[in-house]
N, C-alpha and C positions, 0 to 999 in steps of 0.2 A: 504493500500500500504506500500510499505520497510520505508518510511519515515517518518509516519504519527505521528512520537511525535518528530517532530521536526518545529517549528518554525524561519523561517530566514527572515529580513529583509533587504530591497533591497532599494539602493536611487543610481541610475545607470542615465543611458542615452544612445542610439543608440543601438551597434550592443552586444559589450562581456559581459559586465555585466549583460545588461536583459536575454544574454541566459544562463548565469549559473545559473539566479536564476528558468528560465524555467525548466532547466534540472529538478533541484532540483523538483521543484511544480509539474513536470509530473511523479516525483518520488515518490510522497506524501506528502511531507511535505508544512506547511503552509506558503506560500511564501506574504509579506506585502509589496506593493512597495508603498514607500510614494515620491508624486509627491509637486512640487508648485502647488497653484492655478493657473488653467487656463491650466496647463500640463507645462513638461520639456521642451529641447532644441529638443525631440526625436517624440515631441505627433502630430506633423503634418506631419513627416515625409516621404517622399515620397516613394513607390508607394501610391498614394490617389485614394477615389471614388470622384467621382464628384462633389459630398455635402462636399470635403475635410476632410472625415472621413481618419485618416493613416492605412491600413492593415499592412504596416510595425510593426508600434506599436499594435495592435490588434494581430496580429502572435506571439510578439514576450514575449506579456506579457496574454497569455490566463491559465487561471487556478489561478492568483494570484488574490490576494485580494489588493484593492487600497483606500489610503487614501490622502486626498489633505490636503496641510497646506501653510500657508503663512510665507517660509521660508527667507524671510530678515527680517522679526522680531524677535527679542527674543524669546516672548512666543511660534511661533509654531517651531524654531530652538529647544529650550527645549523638546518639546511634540517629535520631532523628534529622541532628544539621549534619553529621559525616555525611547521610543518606543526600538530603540536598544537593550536599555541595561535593560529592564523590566524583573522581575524572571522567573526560570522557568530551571527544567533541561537539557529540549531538544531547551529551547533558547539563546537568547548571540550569535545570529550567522551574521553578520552583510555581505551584499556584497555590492561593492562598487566600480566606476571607477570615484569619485567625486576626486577634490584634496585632499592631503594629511594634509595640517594643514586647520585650522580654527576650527569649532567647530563639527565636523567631524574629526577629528585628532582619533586615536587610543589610543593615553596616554590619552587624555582627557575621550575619553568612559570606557575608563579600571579604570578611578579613580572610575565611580559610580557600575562599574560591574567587577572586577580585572579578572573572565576567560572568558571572552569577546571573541569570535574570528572576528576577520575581517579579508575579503579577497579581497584587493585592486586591481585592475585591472588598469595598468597605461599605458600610452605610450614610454617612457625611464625611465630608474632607475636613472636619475637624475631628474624627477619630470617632463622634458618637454615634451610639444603633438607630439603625433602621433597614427598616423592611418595608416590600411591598405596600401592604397596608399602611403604613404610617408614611410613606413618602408618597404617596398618593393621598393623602388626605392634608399633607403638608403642600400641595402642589394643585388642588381644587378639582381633581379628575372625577370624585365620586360626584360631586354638585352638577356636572354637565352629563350625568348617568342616571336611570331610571324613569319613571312618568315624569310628564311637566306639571308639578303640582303647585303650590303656594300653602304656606311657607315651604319650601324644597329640603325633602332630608335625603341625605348623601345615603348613594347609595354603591356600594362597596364592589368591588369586581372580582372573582374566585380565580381570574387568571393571573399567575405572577409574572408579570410579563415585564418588569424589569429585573428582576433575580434571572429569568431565559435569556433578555437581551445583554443584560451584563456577562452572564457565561460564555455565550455567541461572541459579543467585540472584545472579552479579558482573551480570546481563542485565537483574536485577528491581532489583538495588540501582543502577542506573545509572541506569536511568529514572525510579526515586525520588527519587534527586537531582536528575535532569532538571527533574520536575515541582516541586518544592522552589526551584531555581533558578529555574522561569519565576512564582515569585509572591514572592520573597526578592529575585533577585538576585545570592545566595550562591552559592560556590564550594565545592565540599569536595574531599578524599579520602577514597576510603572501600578497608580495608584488608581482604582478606576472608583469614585464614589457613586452607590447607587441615585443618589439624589440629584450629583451634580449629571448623568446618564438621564435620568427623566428629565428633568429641567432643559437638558440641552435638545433629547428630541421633541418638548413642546414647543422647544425654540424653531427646529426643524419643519416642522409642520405649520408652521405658521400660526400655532394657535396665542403666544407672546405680541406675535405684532398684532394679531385679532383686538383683543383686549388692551394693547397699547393706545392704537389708532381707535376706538370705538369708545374708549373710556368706562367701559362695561365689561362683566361676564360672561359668557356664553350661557344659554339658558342649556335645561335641558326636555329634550324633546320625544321622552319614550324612546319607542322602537323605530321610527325615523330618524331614516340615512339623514343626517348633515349634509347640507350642501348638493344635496341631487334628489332624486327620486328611489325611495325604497321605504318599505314596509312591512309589517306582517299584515295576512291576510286569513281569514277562513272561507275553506271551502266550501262545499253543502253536503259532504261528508264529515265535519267539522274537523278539518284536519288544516292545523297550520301552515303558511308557505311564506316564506322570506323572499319577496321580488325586487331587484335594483335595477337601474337603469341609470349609468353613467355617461357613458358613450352616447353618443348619436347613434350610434347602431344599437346598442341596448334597447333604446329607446324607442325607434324604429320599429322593431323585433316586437317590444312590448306593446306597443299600439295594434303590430296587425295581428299579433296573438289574439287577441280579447277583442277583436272590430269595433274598435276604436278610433277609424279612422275622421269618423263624421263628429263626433261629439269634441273631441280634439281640437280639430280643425275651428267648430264655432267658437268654442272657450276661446282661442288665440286669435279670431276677430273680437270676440267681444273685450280681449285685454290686449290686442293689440300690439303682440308678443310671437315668438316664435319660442315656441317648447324646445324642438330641433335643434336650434343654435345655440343655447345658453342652460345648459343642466342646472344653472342655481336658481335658472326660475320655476325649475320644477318644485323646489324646495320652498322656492317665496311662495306657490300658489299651491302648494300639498294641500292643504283644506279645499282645495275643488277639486284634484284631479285624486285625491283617496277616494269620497265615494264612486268616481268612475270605475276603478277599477275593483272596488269594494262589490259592485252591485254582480259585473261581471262573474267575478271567482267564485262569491255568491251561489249563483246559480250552477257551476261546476264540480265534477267531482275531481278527485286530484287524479285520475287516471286521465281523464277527458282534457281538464287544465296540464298536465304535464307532458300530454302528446303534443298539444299547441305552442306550449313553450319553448320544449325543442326542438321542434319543426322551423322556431322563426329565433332561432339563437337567444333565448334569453336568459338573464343570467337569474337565476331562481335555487330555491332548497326550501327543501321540505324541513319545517322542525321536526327533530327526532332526540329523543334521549338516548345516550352515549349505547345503552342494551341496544336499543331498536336498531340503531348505527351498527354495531356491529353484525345484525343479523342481518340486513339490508344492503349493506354498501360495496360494494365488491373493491373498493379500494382498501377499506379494513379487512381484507378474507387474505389467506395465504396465494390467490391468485394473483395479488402485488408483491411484485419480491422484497420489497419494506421489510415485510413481515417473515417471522420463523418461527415455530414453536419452543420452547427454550424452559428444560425445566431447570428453576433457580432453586441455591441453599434453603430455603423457605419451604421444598417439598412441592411448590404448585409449579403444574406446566403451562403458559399461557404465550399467545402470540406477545411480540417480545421483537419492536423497532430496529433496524439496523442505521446507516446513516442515511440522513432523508435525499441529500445530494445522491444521483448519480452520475458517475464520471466515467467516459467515453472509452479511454484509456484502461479501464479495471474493471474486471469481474464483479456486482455486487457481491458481497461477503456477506452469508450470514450472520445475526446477531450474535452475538456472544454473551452464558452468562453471568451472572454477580460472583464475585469471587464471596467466600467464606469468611468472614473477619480471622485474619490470621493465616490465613491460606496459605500463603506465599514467602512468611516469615522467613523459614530458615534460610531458601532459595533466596532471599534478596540478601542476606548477613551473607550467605556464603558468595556467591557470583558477584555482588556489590563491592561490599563493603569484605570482603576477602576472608571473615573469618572462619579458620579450621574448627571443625566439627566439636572440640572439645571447648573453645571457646563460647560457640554457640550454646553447647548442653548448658556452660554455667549461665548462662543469660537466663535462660529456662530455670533453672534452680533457683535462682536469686527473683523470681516474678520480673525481669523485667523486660523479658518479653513472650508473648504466647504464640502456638500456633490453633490452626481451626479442630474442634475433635475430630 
């Protein structure tokens, strides 16, 4: 695979850290998460199986290699930075959302290996937590979420979707460095806070200068697309469908689906507007053209509505709960090679993601999966970090370090 002379090690917890070092491992390279004994803050993690095995942690760490140590002692804190900062030109790569000083500190690891890279994942660039939730509510995304009510209570989002985007760019800024390092020589840290990571893509998206230039809020508007045409609707099978229309061809698509074309047409003499040319008038005049296509769907079942839909390109989904999805979708079924069955430490076999990129160049590879806490113990002290089999046993003797039973 594109990665495989590179070794990075990992001492993470929960959602961004362990998925950069995922990305990385589903990349190729040899990804070493070294845990405490007994597991992190992350190793019971919920969603669970009933025997309290984490799929969360299973998901999130398949394909890496795992070593356990008994990190509030010295000796296995030591085994810890040798392990970091051990030779090796595709190594030195360190990923991390632990804090910033103590014996994890970056000047500290850079004294035994000066072009070290570490790529710290934080919650503020002043050192203090946060998560998801609280940097979204620090940052007003739940207020532009849910019905448009009055008074408006924030309404929270179950995707962590900057802990995924933070482990995605801590994955691109590492091999930036990487690549920086193989023609410099240099070492760095690079700090990513999840807060200043939101902030910058609300800045991206334009929604900063929204409320700069407007001197206002953005409201929020239920289940209405922003800025174009979309909706939920029910059918007369009452089965929901999520319909958008961005594009001019969407749009297009969407009118001759549902014969639309005459009631359309009058609305945009009588305002005087072209629907066609400007998708944010679809959005200004949504209170006219929702019951057009309300009445439409209406009267349709979703077998009758979804042959018309994509007959005329549009872009549409059915609501489904995550079960229903899997039983329906054939892009969640093993007939997408995404997918492989994969029984994990936890005892369950389930379909089980490999990486979502496909590359032209390589065979997809099945997933791979969760290592064992401790799996991999001896094999990384021995091949690593060099030591003979008798040094290892006393590490073992002494607790401080485990393998898997």
């Amino acid at each position: 695979m594109l990665l495989n002379d590179l070794r990075v090690i990992e001492g993470s917890s929960f959602v961004a850290a362990p998925s950069c070092g995922l990305h990385l491992a589903q990349l190729g390279a040899e990804v070493i998460r070294f845990d405490t004994i007994g597991g992190g803050p992350d190793f019971r993690r919920w969603p669970r199986s009933e025997a309290g095995a984490s799929f969360f942690w299973e998901g999130l760490n398949k394909g890496k290699k795992s070593i356990a140590l008994d990190l509030r002692a010295q000796e296995g804190r030591e085994l810890a930075a040798a392990l970091i900062t051990a030779p090796g030109s595709g190594a030195g790569l360190f990923v991390t959302n632990f804090p910033a000083a103590g014996f994890l500190a970056h000047d500290r690891l850079a004294a035994r290996r000066p072009d070290l890279l570490t790529v710290r994942i934080m919650g503020r660039a002043d050192g203090s937590p946060g998560v998801d939730y609280t940097v979204n509510a620090a940052l007003g995304l739940p207020f532009m979420t849910g019905p448009a009510e009055t008074p408006k209570r924030p309404v929270n989002h179950v995707l962590p979707a900057w802990d995924l985007l933070a482990g995605a760019h801590a994955a691109l800024a590492l091999l930036a460095a990487e690549r920086h390092r193989l023609r410099t020589g240099v070492g760095q840290e690079i700090l990513l806070p999840l807060h200043d990571l939101a902030a910058a893509t609300l800045g991206t998206l334009g929604q900063i200068a929204e409320v700069t230039a407007a001197g206002r809020d953005r409201s929020a508007h239920g289940n209405a697309l922003f800025g174009a045409f979309g909706r939920d609707f029910r059918t007369a099978d009452s089965r929901l469908v999520m319909i958008v229309a961005i594009t001019a061809r969407q749009w297009s698509g969407l009118v001759s689906a549902l014969d639309l074309a005459q009631s359309i047409t009058a609305l945009e003499a009588e305002l005087c507007i072209s629907f066609a040319q400007d998708e944010g008038l679809r959005f200004v005049h949504r209170d006219r053209l929702f019951p057009l296509v309300e009445a439409v769907v209406a009267g349709m079942s979703l077998p009758v509505l979804a042959a018309r839909l994509d007959r005329d390109g549009v872009c549409w989904s059915p609501y489904r709960t995550l079960a229903e999805a899997l039983a329906e979708d054939p892009d969640l079924s093993f007939a997408n090679p995404l997918w492989s069955e994969v029984r994990h430490p936890g005892g369950h076999a389930y379909p089980t993601p490999g990486p979502a990129a496909a590359f032209g160049a390589f065979p997809r590879e099945a997933a791979g999966r969760a290592p064992r806490l401790g799996e991999h113990t001896d094999e990384i002290l021995a091949s690593i970090l060099g030591l003979p089999d008798h040094a290892i046993a006393g590490l073992h003797d002494r607790g401080v370090v485990a393998a898997s039973a």
